[in-house]
C-alpha positions as CSV (number, residue, x, y, z in Angstrom):
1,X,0.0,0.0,0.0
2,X,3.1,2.5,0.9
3,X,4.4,1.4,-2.5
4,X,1.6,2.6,-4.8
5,X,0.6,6.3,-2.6
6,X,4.6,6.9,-3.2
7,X,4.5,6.1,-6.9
8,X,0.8,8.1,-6.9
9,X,2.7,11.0,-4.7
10,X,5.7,11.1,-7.3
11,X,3.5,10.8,-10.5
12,X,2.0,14.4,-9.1
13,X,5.1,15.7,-8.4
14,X,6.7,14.9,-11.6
15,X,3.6,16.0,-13.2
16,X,3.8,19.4,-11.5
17,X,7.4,19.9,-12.3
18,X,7.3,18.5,-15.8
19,X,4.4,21.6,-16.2
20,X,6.5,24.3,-14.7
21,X,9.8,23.7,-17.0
22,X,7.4,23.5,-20.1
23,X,5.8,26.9,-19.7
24,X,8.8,28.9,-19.8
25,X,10.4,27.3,-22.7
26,X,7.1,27.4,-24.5
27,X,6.3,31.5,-24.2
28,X,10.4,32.0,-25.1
29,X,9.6,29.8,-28.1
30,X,6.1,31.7,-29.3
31,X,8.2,35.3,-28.5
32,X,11.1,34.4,-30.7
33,X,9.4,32.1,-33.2
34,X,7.5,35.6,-34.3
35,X,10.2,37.7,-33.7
36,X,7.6,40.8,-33.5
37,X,8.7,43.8,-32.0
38,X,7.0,45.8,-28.4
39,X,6.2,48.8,-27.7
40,X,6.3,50.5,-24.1
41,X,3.2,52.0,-23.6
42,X,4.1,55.2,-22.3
43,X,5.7,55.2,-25.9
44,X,2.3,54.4,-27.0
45,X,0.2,57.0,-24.8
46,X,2.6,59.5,-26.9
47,X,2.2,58.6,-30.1
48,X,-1.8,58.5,-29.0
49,X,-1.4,62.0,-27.9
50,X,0.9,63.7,-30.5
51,X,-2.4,62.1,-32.9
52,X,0.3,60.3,-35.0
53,X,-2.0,59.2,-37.8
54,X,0.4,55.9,-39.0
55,X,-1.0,53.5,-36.3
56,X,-3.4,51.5,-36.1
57,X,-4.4,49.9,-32.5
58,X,-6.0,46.7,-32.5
59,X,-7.7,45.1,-29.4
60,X,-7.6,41.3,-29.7
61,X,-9.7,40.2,-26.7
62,X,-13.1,38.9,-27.1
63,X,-16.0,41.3,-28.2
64,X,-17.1,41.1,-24.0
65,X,-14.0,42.3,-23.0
66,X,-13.2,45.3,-25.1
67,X,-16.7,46.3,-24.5
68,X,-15.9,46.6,-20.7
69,X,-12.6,48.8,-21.5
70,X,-9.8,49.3,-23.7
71,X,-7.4,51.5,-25.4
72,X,-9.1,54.7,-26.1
73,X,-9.3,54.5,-30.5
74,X,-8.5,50.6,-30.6
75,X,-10.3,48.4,-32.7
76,X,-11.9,45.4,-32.0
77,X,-10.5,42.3,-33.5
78,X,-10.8,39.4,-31.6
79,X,-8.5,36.3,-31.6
80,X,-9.7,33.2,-33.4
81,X,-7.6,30.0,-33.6
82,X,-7.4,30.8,-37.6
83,X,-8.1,34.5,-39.2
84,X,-10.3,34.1,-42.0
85,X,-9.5,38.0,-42.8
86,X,-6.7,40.6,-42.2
87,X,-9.6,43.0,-40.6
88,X,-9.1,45.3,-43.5
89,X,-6.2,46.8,-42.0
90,X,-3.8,49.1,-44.1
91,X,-0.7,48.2,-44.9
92,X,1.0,51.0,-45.1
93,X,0.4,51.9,-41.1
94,X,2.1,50.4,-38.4
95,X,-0.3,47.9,-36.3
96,X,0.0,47.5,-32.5
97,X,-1.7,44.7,-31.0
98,X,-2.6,44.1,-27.3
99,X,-4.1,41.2,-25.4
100,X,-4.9,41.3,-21.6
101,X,-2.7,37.2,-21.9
102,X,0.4,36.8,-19.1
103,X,2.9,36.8,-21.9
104,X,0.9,38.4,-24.8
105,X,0.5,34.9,-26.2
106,X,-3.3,35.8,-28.2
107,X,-1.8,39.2,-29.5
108,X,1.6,37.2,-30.5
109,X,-0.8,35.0,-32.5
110,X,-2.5,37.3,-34.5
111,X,0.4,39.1,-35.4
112,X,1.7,36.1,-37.1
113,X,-1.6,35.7,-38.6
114,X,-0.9,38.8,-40.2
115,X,2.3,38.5,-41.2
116,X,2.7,35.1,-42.2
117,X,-0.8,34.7,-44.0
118,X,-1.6,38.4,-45.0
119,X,2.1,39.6,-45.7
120,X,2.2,42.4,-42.7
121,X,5.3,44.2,-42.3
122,X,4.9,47.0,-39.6
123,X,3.3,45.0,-37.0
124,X,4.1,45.6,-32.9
125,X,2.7,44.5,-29.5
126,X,2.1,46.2,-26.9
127,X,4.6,45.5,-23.7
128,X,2.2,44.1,-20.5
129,X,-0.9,44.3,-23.0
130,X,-4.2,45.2,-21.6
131,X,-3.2,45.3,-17.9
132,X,0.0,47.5,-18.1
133,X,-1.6,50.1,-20.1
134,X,-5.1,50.0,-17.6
135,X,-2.8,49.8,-14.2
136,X,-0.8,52.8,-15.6
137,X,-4.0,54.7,-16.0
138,X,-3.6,55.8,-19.2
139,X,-6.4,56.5,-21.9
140,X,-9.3,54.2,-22.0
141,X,-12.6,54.2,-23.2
142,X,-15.7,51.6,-22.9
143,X,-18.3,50.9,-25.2
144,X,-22.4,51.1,-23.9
């Protein structure tokens, strides 16, 4: 009986552990494999304010959750496992894409949607996503 809880206890813990080393690897590999580049979002809030007219901002969450708050101007363009369009957006204006995700992971995916399938050059995310820009208490806006 003291035989099969230790082999239960140490399948758990190996289990556990096995978890924890994959999740690092895996975000490192999604960053690089995309190799898109951030922006700060204090850089952001300034290009906002200056009205720079050569971005686009582009809100990935579901259609819920950008309803409740998001970057004042974005657009909503939620994440789907495969884009069926680019969203219409210009290519001649630099896109930065945002996720509320721990390690941008749905914003990261779209932007190789867009660059891989609909030939997207000037594509960025934004650095901390959703929750850096909201707990810096910069510009938002809700929809009704």
């Amino acid at each position: 009986m003291k035989s099969m809880e230790r082999t239960l206890i140490l399948t758990m813990i190996f289990g556990f552990l096995s978890g924890i080393l994959m999740i690092p690897s895996f975000t490192a590999s999604a960053q690089e494999a995309v190799n898109v580049p951030q922006i700060k979002p204090e850089e952001l809030k300034k290009l906002i304010e200056s009205g720079d007219q050569s971005i686009v901002i582009v809100d990935v969450q579901p259609k819920g959750a950008y309803d409740m708050g998001h970057v004042k101007g974005a657009i909503n363009f939620p994440w789907a496992p495969t884009l069926k369009s680019n969203g219409d957006f210009p290519k001649d204006k630099t896109l930065i894409l945002y996720c509320d995700c721990a390690h941008e992971e749905d914003s990261t995916d779209v932007a190789t949607h867009l660059k891989e399938t609909f030939g997207y050059t000037n594509v960025k995310l934004l650095d901390g996503g959703w929750s850096k820009w909201r707990e810096a208490g910069y510009p938002m806006e809700k929809n009704k």
